[in-house]
BALOBA-1460 file (C-alpha; in Angstrom, 3 decimals):
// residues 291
<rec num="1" residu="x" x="-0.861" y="17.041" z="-11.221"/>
<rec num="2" residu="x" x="1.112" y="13.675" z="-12.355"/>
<rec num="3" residu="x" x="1.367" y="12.441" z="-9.265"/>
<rec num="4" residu="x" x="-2.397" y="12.625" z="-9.196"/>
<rec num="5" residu="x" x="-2.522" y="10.315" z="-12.233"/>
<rec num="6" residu="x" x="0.217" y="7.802" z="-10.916"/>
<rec num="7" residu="x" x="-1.904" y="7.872" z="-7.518"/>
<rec num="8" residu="x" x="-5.346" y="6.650" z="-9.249"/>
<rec num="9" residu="x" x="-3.780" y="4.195" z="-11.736"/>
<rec num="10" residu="x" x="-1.886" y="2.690" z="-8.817"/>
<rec num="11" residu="x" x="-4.799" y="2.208" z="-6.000"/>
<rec num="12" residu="x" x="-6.983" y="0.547" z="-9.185"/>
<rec num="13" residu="x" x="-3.970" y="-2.194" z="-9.732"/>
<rec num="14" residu="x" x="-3.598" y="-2.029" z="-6.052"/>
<rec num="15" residu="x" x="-7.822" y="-2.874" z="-5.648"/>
<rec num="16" residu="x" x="-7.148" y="-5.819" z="-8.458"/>
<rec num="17" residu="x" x="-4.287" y="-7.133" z="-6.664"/>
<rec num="18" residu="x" x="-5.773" y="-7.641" z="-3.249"/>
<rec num="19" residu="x" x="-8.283" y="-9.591" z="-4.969"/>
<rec num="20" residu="x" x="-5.510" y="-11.716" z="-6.230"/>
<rec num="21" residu="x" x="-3.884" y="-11.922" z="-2.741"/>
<rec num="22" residu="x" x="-7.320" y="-12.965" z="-1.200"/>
<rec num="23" residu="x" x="-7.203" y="-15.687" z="-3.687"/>
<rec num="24" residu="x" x="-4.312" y="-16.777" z="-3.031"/>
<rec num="25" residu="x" x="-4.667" y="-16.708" z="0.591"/>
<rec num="26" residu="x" x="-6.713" y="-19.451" z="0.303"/>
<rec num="27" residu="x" x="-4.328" y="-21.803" z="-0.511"/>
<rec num="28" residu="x" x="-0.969" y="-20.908" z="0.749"/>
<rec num="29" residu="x" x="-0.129" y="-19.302" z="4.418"/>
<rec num="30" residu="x" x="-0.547" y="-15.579" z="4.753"/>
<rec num="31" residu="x" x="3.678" y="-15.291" z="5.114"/>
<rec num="32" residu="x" x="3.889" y="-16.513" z="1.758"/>
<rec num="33" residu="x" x="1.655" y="-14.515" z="-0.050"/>
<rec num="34" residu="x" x="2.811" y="-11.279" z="1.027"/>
<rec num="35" residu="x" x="6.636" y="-13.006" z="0.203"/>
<rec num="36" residu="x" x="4.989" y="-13.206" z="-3.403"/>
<rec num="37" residu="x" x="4.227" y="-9.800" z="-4.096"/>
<rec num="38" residu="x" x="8.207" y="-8.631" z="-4.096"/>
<rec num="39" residu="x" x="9.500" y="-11.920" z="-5.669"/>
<rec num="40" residu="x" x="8.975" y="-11.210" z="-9.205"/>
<rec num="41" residu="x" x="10.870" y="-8.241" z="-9.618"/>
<rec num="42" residu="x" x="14.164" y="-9.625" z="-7.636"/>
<rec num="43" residu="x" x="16.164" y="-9.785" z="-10.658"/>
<rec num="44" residu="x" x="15.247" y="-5.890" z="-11.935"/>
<rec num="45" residu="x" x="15.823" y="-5.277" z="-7.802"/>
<rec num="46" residu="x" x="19.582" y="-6.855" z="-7.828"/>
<rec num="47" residu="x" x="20.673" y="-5.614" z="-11.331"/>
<rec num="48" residu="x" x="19.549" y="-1.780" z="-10.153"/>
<rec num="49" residu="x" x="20.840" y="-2.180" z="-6.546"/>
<rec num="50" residu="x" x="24.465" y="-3.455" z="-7.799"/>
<rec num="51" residu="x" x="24.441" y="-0.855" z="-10.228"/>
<rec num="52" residu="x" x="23.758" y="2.649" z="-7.597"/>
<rec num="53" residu="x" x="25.429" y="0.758" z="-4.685"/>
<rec num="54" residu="x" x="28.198" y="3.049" z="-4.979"/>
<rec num="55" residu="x" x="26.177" y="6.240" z="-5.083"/>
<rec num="56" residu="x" x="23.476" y="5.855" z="-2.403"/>
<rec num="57" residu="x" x="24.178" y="6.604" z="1.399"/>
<rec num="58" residu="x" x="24.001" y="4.907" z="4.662"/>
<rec num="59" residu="x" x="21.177" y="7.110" z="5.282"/>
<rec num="60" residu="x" x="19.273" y="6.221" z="2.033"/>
<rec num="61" residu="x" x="19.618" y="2.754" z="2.862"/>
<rec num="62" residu="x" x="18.356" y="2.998" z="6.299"/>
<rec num="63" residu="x" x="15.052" y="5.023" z="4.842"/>
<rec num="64" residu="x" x="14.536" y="1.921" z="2.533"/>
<rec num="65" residu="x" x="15.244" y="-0.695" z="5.193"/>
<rec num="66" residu="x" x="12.521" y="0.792" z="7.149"/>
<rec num="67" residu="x" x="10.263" y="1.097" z="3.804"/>
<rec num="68" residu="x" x="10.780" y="-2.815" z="3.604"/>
<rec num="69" residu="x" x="9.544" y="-3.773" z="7.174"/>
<rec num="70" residu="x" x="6.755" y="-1.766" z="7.330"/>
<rec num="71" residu="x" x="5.565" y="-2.800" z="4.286"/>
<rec num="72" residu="x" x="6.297" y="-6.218" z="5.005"/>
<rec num="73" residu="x" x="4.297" y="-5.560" z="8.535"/>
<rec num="74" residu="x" x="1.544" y="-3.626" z="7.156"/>
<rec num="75" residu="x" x="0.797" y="-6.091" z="4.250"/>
<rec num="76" residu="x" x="1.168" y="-9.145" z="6.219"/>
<rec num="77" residu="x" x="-1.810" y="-7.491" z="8.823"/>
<rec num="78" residu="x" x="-3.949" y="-6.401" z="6.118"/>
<rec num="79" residu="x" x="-4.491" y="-9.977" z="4.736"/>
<rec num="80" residu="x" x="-5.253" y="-10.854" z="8.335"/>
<rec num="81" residu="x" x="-7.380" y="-8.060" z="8.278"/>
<rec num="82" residu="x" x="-9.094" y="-9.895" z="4.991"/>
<rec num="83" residu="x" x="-9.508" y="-13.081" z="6.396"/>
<rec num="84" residu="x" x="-11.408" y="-11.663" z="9.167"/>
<rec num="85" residu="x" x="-15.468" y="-12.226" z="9.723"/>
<rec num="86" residu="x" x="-15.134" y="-8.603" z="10.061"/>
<rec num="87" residu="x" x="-13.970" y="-7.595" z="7.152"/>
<rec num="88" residu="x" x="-15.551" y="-4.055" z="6.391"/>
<rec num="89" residu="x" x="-14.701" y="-3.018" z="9.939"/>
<rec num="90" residu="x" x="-11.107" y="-3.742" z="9.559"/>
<rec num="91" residu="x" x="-10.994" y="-2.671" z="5.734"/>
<rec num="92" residu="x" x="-12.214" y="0.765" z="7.903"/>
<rec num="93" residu="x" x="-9.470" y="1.313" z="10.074"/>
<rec num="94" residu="x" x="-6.981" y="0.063" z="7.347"/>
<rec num="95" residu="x" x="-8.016" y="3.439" z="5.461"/>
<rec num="96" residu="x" x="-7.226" y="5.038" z="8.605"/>
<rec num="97" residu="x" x="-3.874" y="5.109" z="7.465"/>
<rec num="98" residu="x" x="-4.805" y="8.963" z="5.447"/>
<rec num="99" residu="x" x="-5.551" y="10.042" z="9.213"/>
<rec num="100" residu="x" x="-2.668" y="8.452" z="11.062"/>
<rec num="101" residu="x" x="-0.332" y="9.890" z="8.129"/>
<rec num="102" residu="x" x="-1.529" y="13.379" z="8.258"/>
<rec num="103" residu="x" x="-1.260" y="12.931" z="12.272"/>
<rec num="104" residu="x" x="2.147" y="11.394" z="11.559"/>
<rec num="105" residu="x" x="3.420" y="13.960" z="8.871"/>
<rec num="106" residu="x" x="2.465" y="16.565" z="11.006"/>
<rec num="107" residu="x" x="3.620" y="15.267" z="14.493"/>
<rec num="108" residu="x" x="6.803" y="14.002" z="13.292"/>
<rec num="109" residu="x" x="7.586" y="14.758" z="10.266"/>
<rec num="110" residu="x" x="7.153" y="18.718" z="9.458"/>
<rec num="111" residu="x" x="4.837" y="18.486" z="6.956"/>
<rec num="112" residu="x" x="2.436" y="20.571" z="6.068"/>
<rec num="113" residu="x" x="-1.295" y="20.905" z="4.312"/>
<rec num="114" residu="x" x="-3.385" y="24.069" z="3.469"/>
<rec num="115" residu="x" x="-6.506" y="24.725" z="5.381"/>
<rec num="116" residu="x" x="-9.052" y="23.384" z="1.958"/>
<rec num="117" residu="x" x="-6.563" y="20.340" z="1.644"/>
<rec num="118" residu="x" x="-7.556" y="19.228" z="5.670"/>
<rec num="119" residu="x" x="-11.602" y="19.652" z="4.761"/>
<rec num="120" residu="x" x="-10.871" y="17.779" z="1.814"/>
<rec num="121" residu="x" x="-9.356" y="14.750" z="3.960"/>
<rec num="122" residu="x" x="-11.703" y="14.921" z="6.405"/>
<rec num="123" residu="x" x="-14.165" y="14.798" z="3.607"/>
<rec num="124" residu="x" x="-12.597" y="12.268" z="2.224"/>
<rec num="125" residu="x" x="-12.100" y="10.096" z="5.581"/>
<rec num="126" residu="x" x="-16.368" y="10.483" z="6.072"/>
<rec num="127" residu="x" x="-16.412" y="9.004" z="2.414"/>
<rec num="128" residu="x" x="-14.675" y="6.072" z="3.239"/>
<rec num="129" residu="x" x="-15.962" y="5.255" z="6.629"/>
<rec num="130" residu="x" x="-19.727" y="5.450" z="4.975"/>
<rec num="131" residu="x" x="-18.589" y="2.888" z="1.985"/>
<rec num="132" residu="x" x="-16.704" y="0.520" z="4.742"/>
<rec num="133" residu="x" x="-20.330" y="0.005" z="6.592"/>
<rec num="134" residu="x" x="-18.481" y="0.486" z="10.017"/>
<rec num="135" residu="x" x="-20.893" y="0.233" z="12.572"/>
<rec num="136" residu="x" x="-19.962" y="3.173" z="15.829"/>
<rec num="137" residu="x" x="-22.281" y="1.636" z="17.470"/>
<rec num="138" residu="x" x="-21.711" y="-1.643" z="18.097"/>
<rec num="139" residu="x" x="-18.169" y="-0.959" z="17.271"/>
<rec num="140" residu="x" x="-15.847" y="-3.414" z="19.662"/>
<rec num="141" residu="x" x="-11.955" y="-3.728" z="19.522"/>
<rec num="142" residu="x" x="-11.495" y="-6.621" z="17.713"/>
<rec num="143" residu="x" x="-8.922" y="-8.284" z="15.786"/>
<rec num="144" residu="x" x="-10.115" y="-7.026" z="12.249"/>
<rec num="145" residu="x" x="-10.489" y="-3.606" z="14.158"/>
<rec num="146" residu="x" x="-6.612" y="-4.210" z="15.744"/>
<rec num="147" residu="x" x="-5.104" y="-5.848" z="12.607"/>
<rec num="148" residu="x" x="-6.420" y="-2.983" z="10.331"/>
<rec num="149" residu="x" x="-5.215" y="-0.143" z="12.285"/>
<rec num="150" residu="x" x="-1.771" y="-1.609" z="12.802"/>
<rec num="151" residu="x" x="-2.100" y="-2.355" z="9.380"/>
<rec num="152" residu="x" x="-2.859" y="1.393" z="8.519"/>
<rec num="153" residu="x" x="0.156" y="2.563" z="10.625"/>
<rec num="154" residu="x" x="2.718" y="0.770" z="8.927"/>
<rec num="155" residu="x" x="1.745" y="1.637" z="5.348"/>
<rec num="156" residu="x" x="2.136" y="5.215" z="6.877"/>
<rec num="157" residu="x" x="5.153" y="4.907" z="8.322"/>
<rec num="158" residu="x" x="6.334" y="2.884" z="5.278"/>
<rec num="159" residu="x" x="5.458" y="5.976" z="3.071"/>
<rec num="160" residu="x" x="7.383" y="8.679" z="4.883"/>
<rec num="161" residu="x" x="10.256" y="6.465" z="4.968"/>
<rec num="162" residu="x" x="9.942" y="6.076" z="1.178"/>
<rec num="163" residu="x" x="9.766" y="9.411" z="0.234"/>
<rec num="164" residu="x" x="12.758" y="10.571" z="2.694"/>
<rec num="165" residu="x" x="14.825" y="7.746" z="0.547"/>
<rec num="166" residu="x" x="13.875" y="9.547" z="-2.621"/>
<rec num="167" residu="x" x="14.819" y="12.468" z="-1.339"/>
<rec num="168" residu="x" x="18.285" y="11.376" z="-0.645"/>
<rec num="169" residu="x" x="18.729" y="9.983" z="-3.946"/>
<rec num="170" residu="x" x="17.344" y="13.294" z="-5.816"/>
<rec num="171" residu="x" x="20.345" y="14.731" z="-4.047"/>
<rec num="172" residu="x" x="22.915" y="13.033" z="-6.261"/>
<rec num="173" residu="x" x="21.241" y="13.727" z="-9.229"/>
<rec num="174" residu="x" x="18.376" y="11.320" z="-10.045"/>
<rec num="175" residu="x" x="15.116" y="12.463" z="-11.138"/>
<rec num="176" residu="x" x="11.704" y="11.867" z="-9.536"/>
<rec num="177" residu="x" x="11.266" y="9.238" z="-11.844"/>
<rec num="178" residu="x" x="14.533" y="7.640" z="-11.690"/>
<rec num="179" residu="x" x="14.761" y="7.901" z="-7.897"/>
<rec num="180" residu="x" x="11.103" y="6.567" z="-7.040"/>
<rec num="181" residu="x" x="12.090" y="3.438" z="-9.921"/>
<rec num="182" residu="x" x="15.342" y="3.738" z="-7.904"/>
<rec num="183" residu="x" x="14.048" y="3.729" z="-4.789"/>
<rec num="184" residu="x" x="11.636" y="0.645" z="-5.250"/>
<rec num="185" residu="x" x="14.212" y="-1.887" z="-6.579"/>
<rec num="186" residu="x" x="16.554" y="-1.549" z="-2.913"/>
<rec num="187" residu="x" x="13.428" y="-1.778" z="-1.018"/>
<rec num="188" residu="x" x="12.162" y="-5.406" z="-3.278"/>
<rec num="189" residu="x" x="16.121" y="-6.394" z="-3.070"/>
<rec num="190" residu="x" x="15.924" y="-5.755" z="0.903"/>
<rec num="191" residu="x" x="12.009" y="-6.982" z="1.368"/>
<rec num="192" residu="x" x="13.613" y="-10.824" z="-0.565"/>
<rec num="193" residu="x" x="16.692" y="-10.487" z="2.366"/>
<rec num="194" residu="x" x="14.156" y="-10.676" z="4.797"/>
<rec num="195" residu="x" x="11.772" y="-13.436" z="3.904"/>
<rec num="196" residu="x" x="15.040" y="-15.705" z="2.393"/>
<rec num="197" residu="x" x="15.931" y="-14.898" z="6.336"/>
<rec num="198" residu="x" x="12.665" y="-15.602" z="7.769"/>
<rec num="199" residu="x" x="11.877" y="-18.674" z="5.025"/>
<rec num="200" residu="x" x="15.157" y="-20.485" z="5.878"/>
<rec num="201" residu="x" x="15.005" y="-20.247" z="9.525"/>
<rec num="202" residu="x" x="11.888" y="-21.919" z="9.128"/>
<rec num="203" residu="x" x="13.413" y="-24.318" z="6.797"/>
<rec num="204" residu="x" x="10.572" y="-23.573" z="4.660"/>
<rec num="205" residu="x" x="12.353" y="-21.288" z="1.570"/>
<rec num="206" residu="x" x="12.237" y="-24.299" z="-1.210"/>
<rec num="207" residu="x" x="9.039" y="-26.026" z="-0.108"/>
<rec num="208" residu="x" x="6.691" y="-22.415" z="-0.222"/>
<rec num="209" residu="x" x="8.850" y="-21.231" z="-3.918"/>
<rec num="210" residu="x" x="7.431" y="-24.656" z="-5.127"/>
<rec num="211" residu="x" x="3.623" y="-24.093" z="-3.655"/>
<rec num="212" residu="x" x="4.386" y="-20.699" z="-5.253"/>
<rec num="213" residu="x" x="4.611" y="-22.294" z="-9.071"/>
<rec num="214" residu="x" x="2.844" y="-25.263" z="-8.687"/>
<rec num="215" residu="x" x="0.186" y="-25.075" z="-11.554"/>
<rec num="216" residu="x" x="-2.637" y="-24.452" z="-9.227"/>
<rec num="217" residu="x" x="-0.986" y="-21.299" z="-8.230"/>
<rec num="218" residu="x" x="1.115" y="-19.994" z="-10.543"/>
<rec num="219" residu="x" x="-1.326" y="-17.672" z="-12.277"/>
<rec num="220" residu="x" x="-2.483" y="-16.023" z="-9.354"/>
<rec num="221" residu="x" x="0.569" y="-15.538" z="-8.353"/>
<rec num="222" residu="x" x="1.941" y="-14.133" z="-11.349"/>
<rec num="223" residu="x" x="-1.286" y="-11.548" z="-12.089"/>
<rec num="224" residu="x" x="-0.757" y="-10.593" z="-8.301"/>
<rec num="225" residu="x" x="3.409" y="-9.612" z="-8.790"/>
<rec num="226" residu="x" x="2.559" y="-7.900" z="-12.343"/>
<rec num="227" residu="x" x="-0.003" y="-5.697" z="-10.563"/>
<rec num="228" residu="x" x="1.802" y="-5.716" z="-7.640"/>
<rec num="229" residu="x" x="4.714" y="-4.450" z="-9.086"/>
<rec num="230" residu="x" x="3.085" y="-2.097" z="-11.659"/>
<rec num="231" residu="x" x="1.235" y="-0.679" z="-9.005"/>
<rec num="232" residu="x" x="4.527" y="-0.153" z="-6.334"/>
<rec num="233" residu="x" x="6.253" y="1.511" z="-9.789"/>
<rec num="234" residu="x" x="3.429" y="4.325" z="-9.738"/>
<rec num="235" residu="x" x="2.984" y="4.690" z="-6.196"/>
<rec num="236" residu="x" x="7.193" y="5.400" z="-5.440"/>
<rec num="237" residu="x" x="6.704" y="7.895" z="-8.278"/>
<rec num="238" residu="x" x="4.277" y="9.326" z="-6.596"/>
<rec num="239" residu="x" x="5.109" y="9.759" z="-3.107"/>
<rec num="240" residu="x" x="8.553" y="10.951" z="-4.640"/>
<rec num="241" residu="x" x="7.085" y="13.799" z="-6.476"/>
<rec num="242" residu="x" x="3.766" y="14.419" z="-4.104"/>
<rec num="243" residu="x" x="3.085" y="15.130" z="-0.822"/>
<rec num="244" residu="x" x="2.980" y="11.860" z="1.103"/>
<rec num="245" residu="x" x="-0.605" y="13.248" z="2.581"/>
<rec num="246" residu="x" x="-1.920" y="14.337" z="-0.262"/>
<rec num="247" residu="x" x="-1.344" y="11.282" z="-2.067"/>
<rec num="248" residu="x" x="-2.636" y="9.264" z="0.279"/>
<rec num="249" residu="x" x="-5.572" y="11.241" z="0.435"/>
<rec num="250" residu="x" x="-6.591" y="10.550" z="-3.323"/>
<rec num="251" residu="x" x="-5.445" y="7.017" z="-2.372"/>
<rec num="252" residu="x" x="-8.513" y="6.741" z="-1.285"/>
<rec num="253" residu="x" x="-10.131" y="5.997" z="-4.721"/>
<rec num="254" residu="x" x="-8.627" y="2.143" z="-3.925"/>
<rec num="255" residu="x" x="-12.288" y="1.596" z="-2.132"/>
<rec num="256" residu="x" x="-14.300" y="2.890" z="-4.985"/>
<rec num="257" residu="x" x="-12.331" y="0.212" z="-6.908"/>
<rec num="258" residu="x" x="-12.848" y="-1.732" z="-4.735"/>
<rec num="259" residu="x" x="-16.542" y="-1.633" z="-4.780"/>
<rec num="260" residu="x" x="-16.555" y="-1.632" z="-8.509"/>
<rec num="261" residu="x" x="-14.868" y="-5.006" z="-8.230"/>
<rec num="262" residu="x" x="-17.387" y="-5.747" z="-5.929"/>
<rec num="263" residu="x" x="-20.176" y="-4.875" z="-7.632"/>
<rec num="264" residu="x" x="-18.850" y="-7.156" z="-11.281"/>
<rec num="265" residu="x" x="-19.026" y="-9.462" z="-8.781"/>
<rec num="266" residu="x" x="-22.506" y="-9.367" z="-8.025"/>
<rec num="267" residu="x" x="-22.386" y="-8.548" z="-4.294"/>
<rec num="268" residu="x" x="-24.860" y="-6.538" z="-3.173"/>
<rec num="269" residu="x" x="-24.535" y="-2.743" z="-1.994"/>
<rec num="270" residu="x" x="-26.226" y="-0.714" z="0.186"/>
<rec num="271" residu="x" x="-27.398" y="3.006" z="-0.015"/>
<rec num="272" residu="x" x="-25.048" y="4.342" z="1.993"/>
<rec num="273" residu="x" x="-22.144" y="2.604" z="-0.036"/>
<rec num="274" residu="x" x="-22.849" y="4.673" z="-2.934"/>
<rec num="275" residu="x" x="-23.329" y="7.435" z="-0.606"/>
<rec num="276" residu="x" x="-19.779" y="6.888" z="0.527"/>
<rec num="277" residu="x" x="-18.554" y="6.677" z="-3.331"/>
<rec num="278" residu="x" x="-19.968" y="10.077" z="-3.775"/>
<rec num="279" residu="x" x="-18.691" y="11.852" z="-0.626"/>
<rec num="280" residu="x" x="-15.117" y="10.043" z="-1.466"/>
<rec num="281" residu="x" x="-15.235" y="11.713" z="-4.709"/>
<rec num="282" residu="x" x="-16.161" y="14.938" z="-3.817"/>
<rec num="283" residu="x" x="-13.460" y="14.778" z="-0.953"/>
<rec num="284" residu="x" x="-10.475" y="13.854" z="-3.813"/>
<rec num="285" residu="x" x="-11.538" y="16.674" z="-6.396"/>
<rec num="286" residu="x" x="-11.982" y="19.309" z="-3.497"/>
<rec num="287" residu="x" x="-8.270" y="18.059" z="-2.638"/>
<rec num="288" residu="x" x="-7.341" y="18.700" z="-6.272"/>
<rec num="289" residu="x" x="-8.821" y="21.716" z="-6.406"/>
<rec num="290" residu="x" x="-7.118" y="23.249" z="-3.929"/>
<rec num="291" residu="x" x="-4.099" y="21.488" z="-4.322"/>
């Protein structure tokens, strides 16, 4: 049941933090902004990597080197997905990403769910498409539409790559804990390789590290990498002691945050948005029930 807890506490800081990132967004270049989520904890990231570089495998790495591109990718498209006119349509097939895993897991990856734990994510899935206001009718293929889905892939693929790197590193020893904790740092040490890559080929590294901490910016940015990393902390714990499904199944809770945000806010909701708060709900505690 922990992995429960570390699932809700992490899609809440997860909700707070995309509300930083949207922020943020609009002042600095979407490349950047996703750069700032893994930049705070590159210190912790190096110190951790140098000292288990001798233990972990070639195959460990590889699992975390794919963890760090997807992320990367699917990160990257969800804040195109936010900038979009249509946001809740793309905010609907980024939550796809419960479907495409348990298609994924399934397909590819020899997982498996009980028959109560499938109505519970389809239950789940109705929840969430209900609270996104997506539209079937007029529904076109449009870039929120295209960005979210793509979006929702990679955070899937992302996730089964981080959990077979945990995995590995159990195998020498290391607890859930310890391997999850473990397992983040490489994947923030490799995630900085790529955008000091990426930065300097566009001879752009110092100029966006200053628009980073320029006064302006520098408390979004540093309430986005606390959550940011607070939030990645609980979710590799997780997905290293859960069932990459399941957990993104209760996941789900991110858009009742979401719309809690929203409604401190003072935007307005609609019927069927509380609707879809109640049928999400229902869908996560029939999943813990027979889970």
């Amino acid at each position: 049941m922990l992995w429960i807890i570390f699932t809700i506490f992490a899609c809440t800081l997860q909700a707070f933090r995309n509300l930083e990132q949207k922020h943020l967004n609009k002042k600095l270049d979407t490349l950047t902004v996703t750069w700032s989520r893994f930049l705070l904890p590159l210190p912790a990231a190096i110190a951790v990597v140098f000292c288990s570089f001798s233990l972990v495998s070639n195959q460990f790495i590889f699992h975390c080197a794919v963890t760090a591109f997807f992320q990367i990718a699917g990160n990257f498209l969800l804040l195109r997905t936010i900038q979009s006119k249509n946001f809740s349509v793309g905010i609907a097939f980024y939550k796809t990403e419960l479907l495409q895993s348990l298609l994924l897991g399934i397909a590819l990856f020899n997982q498996h769910i009980s028959a109560g734990g499938f109505v519970a994510i389809l239950v789940t899935t109705t929840g969430m498409i209900l609270m996104s206001n997506l539209n079937l009718k007029k529904l076109e293929l449009d870039k929120a539409a295209l960005f979210g889905t793509l979006s929702g892939l990679c955070f899937s693929i992302s996730a089964f790559n981080l959990k077979f790197a945990s995995d590995q590193i159990n195998e020498i020893g290391y607890n859930d804990y310890a391997a999850g904790a473990t397992t983040l740092m490489w994947v923030v040490l490799l995630q900085n390789l790529i955008f000091v890559i990426v930065k300097s080929s566009q001879q752009r590294l110092r100029q966006d590290l200053r628009n980073l901490l320029v006064s302006e910016n520098r408390s979004s940015f540093l309430k986005m990498s606390i959550l940011s990393f607070t939030g990645s902390i609980l979710w590799f714990i997780a997905f290293a002691i859960g069932n990459v499904i399941y957990v993104k199944a209760v996941g789900q809770v991110e858009l009742i945050a979401a719309l809690l945000i929203s409604w401190h806010l003072k935007e307005k909701y609609k019927t069927r948005e509380f609707v879809g708060i109640f049928v999400t709900a229902l869908g996560i505690l029939t999943l813990i029930f027979f889970h």
